[in-house]
N, C-alpha and C positions, 0 to 999 in steps of 0.2 A: 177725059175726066181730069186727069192730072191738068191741064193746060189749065181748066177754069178752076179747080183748088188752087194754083201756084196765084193765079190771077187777085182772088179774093185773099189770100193770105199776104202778098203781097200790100195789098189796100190798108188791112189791119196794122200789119208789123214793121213795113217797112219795106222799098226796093232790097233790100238784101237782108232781111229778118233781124236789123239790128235791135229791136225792141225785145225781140229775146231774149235773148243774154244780158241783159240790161235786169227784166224782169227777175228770171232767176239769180240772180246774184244777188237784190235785194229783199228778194224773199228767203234766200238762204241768211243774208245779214239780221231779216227780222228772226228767224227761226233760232240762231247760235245764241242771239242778245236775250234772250226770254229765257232761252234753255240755262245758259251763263246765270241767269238773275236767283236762279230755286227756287220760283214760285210754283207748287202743283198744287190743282184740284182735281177732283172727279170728275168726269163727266159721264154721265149713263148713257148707254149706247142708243136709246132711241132721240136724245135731245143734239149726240153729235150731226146723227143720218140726218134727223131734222133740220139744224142747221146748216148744214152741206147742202141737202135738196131745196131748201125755200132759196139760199143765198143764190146757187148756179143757177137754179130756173127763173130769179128775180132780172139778175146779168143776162140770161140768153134772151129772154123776152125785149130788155131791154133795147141789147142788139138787133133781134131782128125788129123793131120796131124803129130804129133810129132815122129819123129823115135824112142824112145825110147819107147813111147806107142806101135809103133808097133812091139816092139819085145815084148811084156808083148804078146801082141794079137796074135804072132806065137804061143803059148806055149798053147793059149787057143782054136784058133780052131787047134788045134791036137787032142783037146777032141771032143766027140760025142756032138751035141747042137742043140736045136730047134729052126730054124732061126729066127722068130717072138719073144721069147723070148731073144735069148741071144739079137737081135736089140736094144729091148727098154730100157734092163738093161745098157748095153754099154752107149747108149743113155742118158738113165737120171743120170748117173751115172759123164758121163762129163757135161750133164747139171748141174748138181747139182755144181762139182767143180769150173766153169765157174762163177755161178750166186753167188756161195757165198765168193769163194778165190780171185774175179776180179769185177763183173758191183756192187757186194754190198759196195765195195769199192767207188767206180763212184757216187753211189746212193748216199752214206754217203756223200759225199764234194758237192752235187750238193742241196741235200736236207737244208744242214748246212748254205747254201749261199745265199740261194733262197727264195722267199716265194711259197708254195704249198699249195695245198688243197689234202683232203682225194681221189678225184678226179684225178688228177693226178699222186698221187702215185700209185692206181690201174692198169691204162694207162702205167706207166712205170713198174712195173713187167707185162704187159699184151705183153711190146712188149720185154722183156727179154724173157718169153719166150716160142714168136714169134719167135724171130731171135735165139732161141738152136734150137728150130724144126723145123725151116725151114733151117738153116744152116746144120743140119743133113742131112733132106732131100735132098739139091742140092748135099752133099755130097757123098750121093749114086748116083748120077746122074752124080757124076764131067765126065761122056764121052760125055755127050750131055750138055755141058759148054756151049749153048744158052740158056735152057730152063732155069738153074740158073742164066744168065742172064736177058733176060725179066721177070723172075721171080722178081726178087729182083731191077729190075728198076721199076714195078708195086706196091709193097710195097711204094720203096721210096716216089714215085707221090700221094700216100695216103696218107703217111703221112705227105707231104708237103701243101697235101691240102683242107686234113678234120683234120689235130689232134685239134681242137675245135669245130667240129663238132658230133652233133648225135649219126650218122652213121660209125664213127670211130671206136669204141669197136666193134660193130657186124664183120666188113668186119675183123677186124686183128683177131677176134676169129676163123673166119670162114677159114681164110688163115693158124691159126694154125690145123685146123681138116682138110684142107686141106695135110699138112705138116704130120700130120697121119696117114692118108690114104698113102699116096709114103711110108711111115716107114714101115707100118703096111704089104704093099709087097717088102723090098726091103730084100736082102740076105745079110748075114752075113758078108761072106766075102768080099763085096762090102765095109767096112771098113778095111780090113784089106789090107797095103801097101805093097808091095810085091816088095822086091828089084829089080832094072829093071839094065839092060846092061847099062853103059855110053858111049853113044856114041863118046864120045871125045876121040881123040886117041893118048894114054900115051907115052911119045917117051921115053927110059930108057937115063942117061944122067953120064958122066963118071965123073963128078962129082958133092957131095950132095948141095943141095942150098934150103936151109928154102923159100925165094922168090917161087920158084915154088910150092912148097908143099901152101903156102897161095895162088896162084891164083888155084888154083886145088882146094882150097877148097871152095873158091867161086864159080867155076863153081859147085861143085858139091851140094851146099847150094844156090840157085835161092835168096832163102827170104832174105840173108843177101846183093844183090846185091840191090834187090829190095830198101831195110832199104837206102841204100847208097844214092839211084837214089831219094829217098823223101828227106834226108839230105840237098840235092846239090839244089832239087827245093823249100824248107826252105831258103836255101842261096839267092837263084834270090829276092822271097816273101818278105824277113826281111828290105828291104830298103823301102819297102812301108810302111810299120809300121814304121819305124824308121824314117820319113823324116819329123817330125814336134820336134825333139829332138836334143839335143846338142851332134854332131859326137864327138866330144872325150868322153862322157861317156856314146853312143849306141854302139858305133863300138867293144869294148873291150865287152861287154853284148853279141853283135850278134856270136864272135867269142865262147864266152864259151855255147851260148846254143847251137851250132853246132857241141859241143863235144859230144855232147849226141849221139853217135854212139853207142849202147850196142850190137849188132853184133860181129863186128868187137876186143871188149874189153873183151870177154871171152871165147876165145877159149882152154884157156886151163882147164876153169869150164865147158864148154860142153863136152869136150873130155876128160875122165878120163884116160885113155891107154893112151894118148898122154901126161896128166901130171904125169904118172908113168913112162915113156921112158922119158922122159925131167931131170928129176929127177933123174932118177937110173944111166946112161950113165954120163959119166964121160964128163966136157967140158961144158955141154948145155947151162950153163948161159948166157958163152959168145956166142956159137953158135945158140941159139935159140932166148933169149932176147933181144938182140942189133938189129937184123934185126926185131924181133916184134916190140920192139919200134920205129925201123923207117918205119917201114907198117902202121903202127896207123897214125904214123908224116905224112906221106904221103896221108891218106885221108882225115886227118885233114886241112893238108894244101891247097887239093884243094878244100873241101867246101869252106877255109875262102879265097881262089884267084875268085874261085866263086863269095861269098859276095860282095868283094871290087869291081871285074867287073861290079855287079850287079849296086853299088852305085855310080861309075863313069857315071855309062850310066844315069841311074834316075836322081840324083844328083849331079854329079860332086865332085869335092875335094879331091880325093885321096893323102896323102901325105905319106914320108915316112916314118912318124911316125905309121901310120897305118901299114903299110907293115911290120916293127919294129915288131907291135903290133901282126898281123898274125902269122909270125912266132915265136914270144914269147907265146901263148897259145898254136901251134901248139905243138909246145915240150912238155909244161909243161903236158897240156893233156895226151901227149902219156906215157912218162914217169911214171906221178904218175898210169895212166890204167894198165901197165906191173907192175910194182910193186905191185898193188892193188892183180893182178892173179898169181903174183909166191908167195907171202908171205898170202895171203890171197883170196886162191881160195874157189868159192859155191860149198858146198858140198851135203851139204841136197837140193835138188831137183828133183821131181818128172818127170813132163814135160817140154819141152825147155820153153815150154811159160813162168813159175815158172825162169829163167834166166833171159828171156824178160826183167820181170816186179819186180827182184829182187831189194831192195832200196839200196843196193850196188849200184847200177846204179847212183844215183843219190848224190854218193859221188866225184866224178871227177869236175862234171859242177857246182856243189853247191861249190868247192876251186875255180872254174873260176871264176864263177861272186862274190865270195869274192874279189879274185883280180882285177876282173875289176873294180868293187869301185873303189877299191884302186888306180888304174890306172886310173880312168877319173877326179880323181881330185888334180894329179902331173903333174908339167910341164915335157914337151917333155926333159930337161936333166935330170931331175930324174928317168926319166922312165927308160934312161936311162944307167944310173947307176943300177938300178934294173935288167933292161936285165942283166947285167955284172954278178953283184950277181947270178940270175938266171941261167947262164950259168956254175956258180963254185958250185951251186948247184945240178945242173944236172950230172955234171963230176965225183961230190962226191958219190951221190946216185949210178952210174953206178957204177963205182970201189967200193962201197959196195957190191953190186949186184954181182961183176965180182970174191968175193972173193971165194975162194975153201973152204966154209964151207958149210960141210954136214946138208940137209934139210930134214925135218921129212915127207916121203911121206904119203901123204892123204890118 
């Protein structure tokens, strides 16, 4: 049992666990700089537990669903394995990467913000992990996708309406020795993904078009459509929030937090084959990144026609400085995304989730809402003048982009 945990932890963290210490040192870095800053709010105890449980069971499932994980896991049941063991090593093994490369992140900004008692922080590793073992659990179960249904709507309803109660700690203790028990008979390979037939049927097409190649890959990636469909219901939400503030400096805010698509903006750090054929074949910049960039533009665009629908219907006001403004982030967005993935794709990464949650991510929409600043406190003809600019900078960036100089493949 030890040999196949060392084995899978190894996979996660590193031939000698360098990714640990790595990990906790900048989560203690975010923890002091928050704590330093004196910001506190309350938090009520069942919206922390809440938080803790949906976040670690979102990461585990993650995990265990990751394709590349499951090609590590072909290699390993082809060896002889005792099912009860290799389970629980598999098991804690992503639990462990889950609770310390992801919710101790979570724990750290929530803890730094907050005030807490020794009390609560007990209650929140109690229901981290809760939600590794019982997300494991329904995970050997995903055929009977009811019972991890009322499964896990029985948790929520506890914890919505005892986490300051008593009786709290016993019932999620007892739902993790619950969660043991299914582990403790579930088979091995009930984790391991097995590639299935697509049913979708591939029509050959005389000639090549990058477009199809990305809607085929959404179909055959569910979760990135899913990423899309919470985006666009962000979109409808954000005029509710926004409707006690001054539309020329939310509307520009709502448009760049809507760039936070990370799906969609590294296909070519998920797909390593696909950034070594982009790469090596002659042509690709212009035939691959000019229609990426306008795939990006394109779902960008319809979250922020979303947004504005959203704000006409609630609020009213739509002008066409806004619509100006849509499609001026929609570009810049897509733009700086593609660039970010041909001159600076992730390389070091374990599981998809490790892309997810890469802080790569969070370099696109952090130059939005720089420039939204910027943009809610210029009048509507400087702006633009700006678009203009914007525009002869995009042209330029492209024709860099477009030039036939040979790139160091990764």
């Amino acid at each position: 049992m030890k040999m196949i945990f060392e084995v899978f932890c190894k996979k996660l963290f590193g031939a000698k666990y360098e990714r640990l210490p790595r990990t906790i040192f900048i989560n203690l870095i975010i923890f002091w700089g928050l704590y330093l800053a004196g910001f506190q709010v309350q938090i009520a105890p069942f919206i922390l537990y809440l938080m803790i449980s949906t976040f670690t069971a979102g990461v585990m499932w993650q995990a265990l669903s990751s394709e590349d994980n499951a090609a590590h896991m072909q290699n390993m049941v082809m060896l002889p394995f005792e099912g009860r063991e290799f389970v629980f090593s598999y098991v804690a093994a992503m639990g462990i990467y889950a609770f310390l490369t992801k919710t101790a992140s979570l724990l750290a900004v929530l803890l730094a913000v907050s005030v807490w008692n020794p009390a609560e922080i007990s209650g929140s590793i109690l229901c981290a992990l809760n939600a590794i073992l019982m997300t494991a659990a329904i995970f050997s179960l995903k055929r009977y996708w009811f019972v991890g249904t009322f499964w896990s709507a029985g948790v929520f309803a506890a914890i919505f309406l005892g986490a300051d109660k008593l009786w709290f700690i016993p019932i999620i203790s007892a739902n993790s020795a619950l969660a043991l028990l299914v582990l403790q008979s579930a088979d091995g390979y009930a984790f391991y993904l097995q590639e299935t037939k697509n049913k979708l049927t591939v029509r050959g097409c005389r000639h090549y078009s990058v477009w199809i190649y990305f809607f085929r890959y959404l179909q055959s990636h569910k979760n990135y459509l899913v990423n899309t469909v919470i985006m666009w219901c962000a979109a409808c939400a954000l005029p509710i929030y926004f409707r006690q503030m001054e539309s020329r400096f939310v509307i520009p805010v709502g448009f760049a937090i809507l760039s936070l698509n990370t799906p969609v903006c590294i296909l070519l750090s998920c797909d390593h084959a696909l950034g070594r054929a982009v790469r090596f074949l002659p042509g690709q910049k212009k035939t691959f990144c000019v229609p990426y960039c306008l795939f990006i533009f394109s779902c960008n665009i319809t979250a922020d026609v979303i947004f504005l629908c959203s704000w006409q219907i609630q609020i009213g006001g739509v002008t066409v400085w806004m619509i100006a403004a849509a499609v001026f982030f929609a570009i810049q967005s897509a733009v700086f995304s593609v660039l970010l993935e041909w001159f600076y794709p992730i390389q070091k990464w374990k599981i998809e989730s490790d892309l997810w949650r890469h802080p790569r991510k969070y370099i696109v929409p952090a130059v939005m809402l720089l420039l939204a600043g910027v943009v809610g406190t210029m009048p509507p003809i400087v702006f633009a003048l700006i678009i203009l600019l914007a525009a002869e900078m995009v042209v330029l960036l492209i024709s860099c982009l477009l030039q036939d100089k040979s790139l160091p493949v990764p």
